[in-house]
Steps between C-alpha positions, in 0.01 A plus 500: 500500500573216790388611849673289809276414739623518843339200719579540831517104674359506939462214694200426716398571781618856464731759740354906536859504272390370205178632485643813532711423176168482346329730279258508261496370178815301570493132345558290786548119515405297815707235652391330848219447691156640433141438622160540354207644640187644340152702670367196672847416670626862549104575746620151656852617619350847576238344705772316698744796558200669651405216741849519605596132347799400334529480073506159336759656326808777554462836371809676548717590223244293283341513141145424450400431131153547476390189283242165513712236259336287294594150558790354475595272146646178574892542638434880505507675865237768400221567197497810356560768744360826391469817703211559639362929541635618751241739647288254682800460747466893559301436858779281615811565378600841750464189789731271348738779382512607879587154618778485209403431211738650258383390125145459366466349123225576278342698252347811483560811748451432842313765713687829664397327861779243395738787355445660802622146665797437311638848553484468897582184497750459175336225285460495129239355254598332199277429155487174380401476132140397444458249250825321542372229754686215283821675511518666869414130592825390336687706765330351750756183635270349781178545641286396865236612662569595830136640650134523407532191253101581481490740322634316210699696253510786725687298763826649655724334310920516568659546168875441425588784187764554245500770310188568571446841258340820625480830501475777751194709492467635809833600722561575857533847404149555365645465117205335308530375166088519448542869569819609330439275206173718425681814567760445256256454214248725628451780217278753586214630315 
């Protein structure tokens, strides 16, 4: 038996209209611009939206992929560029989200403060496949960092994408694939 698999193709940054196309478990490929941004950065750009101060960077309608690349090879724009878990953004995320932020990439489930988030504010988190570092980096066109170039690979770095292939876990509806994935094969003793 052949199963088609849909892919749905966005471009980033994102509108509230396409992430309201969204839902979870569809196969979705990225095209556009996304940043990167893991713990260190996200309590950095937290800290400044509570002083009041302006972003290094623009958050509405924008994707955050939560990763720290390894270097780059020679005439490559990135290393490998594997998702980092996604938890340790829980404390910040709501902030961003609430600012604009309409796409988070990582792995694992993110926390029912950021569900709560994305529903209110109609954002969506997709998984990135753990793992596949080598190959998500082959979607990945172009690559600068744009703030906190001290904290190394967990700089804020601008990425240029094509392709870029994920899936959505967690929908501005509250649909979550960590949930509904156990329920479906839950059998009960």
């Amino acid at each position: 038996m052949v199963m088609h698999m849909h892919e749905k193709k966005i471009i980033a940054p994102l509108t509230d209209d396409v992430v309201k196309t969204l839902r979870v478990g569809d196969n979705v490929l990225i095209t556009g611009t996304i940043y990167t941004a893991r713990d260190a950065a996200h309590k950095r750009l937290v800290d400044l939206l509570n002083a009041g101060k302006a972003l290094p960077i623009p958050l509405k309608g924008q994707v955050i992929y939560y990763v720290g690349p390894a270097p780059a090879h020679p005439g490559k724009p990135i290393g490998p560029a594997g998702p980092t878990t996604s938890y340790r953004m829980n404390p910040y995320a709501p902030y961003l989200i609430e600012q604009g932020l309409k796409g988070m990439i990582g792995k694992g489930e993110m926390g029912e403060n950021v569900a709560e988030a994305m529903k209110k504010h109609g954002a969506v988190y997709f998984a990135a496949t753990g793992g596949a570092a080598a190959l998500i980096a082959r979607s990945i066109k172009h690559a600068e960092i744009v703030a906190y170039e001290d904290l190394g690979a967990e700089a804020i770095r601008k990425l240029e994408v094509e392709n870029f292939p994920v899936v959505v876990a967690q929908d501005c509806y509250g649909g979550n694939i960590y949930k509904e994935g156990v329920a479906k094969y839950h059998i009960a003793s």
